[in-house]
C-alpha positions as CSV (number, residue, x, y, z in Angstrom):
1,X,-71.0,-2.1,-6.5
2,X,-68.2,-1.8,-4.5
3,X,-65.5,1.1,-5.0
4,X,-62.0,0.0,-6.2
5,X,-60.2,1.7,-3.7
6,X,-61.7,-1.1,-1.2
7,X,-59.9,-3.9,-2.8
8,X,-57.1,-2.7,-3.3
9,X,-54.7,-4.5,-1.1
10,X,-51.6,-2.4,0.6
11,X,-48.3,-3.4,-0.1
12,X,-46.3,-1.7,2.6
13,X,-44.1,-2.8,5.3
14,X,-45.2,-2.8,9.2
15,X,-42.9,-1.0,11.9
16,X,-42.1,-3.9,13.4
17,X,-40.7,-5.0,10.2
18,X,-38.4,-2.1,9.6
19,X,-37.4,-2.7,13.4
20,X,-35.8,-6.0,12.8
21,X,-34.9,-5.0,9.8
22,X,-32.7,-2.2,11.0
23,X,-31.6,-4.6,14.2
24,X,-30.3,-7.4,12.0
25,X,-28.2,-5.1,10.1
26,X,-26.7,-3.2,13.1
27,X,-25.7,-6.3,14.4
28,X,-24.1,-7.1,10.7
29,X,-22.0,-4.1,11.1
30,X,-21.4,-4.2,14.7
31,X,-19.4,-7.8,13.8
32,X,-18.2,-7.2,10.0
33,X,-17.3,-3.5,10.2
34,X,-14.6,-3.9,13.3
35,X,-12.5,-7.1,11.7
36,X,-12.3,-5.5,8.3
37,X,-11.0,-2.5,9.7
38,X,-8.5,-3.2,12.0
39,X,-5.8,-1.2,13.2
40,X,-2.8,-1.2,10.8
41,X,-4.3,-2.6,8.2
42,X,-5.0,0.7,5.9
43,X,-1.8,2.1,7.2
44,X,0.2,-1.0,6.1
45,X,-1.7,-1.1,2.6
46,X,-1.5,2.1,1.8
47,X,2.2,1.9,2.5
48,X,2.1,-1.0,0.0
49,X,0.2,1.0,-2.5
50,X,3.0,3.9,-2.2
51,X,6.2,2.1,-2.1
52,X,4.9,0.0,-5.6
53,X,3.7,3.6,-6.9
54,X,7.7,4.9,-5.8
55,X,9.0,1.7,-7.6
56,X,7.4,2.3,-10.8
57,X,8.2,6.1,-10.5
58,X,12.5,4.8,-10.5
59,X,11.1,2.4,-13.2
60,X,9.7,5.3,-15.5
61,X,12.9,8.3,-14.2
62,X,15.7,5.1,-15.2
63,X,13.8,5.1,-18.8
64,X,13.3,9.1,-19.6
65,X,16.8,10.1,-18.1
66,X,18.4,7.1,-20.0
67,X,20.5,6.4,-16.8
68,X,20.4,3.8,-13.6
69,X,18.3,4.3,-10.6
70,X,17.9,2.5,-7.5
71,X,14.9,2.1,-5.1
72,X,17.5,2.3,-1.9
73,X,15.8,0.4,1.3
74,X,17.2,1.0,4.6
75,X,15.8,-1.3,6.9
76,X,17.3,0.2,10.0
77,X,15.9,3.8,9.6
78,X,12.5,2.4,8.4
79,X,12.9,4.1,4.7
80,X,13.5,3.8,1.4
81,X,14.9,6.3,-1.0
82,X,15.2,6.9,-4.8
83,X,19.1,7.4,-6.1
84,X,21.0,7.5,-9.2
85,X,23.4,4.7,-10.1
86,X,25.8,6.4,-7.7
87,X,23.3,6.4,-4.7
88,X,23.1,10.2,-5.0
89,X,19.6,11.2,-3.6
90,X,17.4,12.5,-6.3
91,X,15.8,16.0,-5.9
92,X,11.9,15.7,-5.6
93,X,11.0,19.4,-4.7
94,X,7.6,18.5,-4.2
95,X,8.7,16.7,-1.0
96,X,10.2,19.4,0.5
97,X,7.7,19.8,3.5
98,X,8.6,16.7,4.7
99,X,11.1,16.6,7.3
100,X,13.8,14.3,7.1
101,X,15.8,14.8,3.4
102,X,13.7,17.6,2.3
103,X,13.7,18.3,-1.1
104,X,14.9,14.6,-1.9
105,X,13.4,11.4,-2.8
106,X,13.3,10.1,1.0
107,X,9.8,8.2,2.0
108,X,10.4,7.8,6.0
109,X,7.7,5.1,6.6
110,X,8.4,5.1,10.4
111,X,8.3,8.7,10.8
112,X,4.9,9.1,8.4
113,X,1.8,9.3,10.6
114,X,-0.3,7.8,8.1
115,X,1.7,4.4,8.3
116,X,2.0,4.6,12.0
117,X,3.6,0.9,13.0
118,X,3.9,-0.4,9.9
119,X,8.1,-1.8,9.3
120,X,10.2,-2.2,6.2
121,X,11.7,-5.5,6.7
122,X,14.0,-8.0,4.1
123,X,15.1,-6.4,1.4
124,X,16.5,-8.6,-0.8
125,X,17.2,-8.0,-4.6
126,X,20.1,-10.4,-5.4
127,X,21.8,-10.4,-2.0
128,X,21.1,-6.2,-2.2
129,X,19.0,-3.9,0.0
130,X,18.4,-2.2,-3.5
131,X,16.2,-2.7,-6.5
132,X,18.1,-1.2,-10.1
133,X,16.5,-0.4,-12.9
134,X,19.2,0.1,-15.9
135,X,18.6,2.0,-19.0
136,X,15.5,0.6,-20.4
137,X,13.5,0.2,-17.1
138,X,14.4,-3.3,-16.6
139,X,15.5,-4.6,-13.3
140,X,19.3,-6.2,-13.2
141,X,18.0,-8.4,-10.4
142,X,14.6,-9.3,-8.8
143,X,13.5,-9.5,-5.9
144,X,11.0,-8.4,-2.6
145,X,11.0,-6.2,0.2
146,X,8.4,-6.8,3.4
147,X,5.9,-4.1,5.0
148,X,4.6,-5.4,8.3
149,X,2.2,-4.0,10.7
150,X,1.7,-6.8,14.0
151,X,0.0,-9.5,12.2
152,X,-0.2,-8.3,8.5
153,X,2.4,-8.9,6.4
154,X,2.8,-7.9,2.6
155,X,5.2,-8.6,0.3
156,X,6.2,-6.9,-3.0
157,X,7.8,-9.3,-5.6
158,X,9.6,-7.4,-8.6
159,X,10.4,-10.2,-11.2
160,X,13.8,-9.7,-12.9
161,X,13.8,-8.7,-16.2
162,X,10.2,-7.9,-16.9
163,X,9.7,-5.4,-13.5
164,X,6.4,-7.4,-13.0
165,X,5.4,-6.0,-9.8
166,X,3.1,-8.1,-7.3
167,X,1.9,-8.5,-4.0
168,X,1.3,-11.3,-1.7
169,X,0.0,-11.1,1.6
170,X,2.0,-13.3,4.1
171,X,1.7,-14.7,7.4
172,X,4.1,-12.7,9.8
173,X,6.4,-14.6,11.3
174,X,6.8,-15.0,15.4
């Protein structure tokens, strides 16, 4: 009789396998990992991701203080603040380290090192540089405003009425 442990067969793989194994899937990453990481590109979104967060903050501050407020975009400093219907800066004491308007509701995206490059550009809701919320967190007019870094363009679309907020990613122009 023959002992089991002789015919069992071995299920394992040989080094060689793991070798080209491992090979194949540096080469993956060596191609893949560069192109979806490219310089800019998690600055520009993540200044995408903040200026929609800042726009739905106005949103929610026009509703609890019953009162107008204004996402203010200033394309020739590179920022955007938050105001009241008379463009008065509000107070945000929680951004008070930050350098330029400390202690107000001032986002400096040119001067923010985590959005290094990246551009405000075309503001435009109804012919303004401005986005107002009235009363009831609805937006007199719609409209978009542009963040660009080199190639990467994204747009943010506020639909009138409703506030819908969405983003498109566009090609950037020459």
């Amino acid at each position: 009789m023959r002992s089991a442990v002789a015919h069992k067969a071995r299920h394992a793989f040989t080094l060689i396998e793991v070798l080209v194994t491992v090979v194949i899937i540096g080469i993956a990453g060596a191609l893949i990992v560069p192109h979806l990481l490219r310089a800019g590109t998690l600055g520009v979104q993540a200044a995408v991701r903040m200026t929609i967060a800042d726009i739905v903050v106005a949103q929610n501050e026009a509703v609890a203080q019953q009162a107008t407020r204004r996402v203010v975009f200033d394309q020739a400093d590179n920022l955007y603040s938050l105001t009241d219907g008379n463009g008065n800066v509000i107070g945000a004491t929680w951004m008070a380290n930050y350098a330029e308007g400390a202690g107000n509701y001032v986002v400096n995206i040119g001067n923010d090192s985590r959005f290094e490059g990246v551009t405000l550009e075309n503001p435009n809701f109804g012919g303004q540089a401005y986005l107002e919320f009235d009363a009831l967190g609805s937006p007199v007019e719609g409209g978009s405003v542009d963040l660009v870094f080199g190639s990467f363009r994204y747009r943010i679309s506020v639909a009138p009425f409703t506030g819908r907020i969405s983003i498109t990613a566009v090609a950037a122009g020459p």
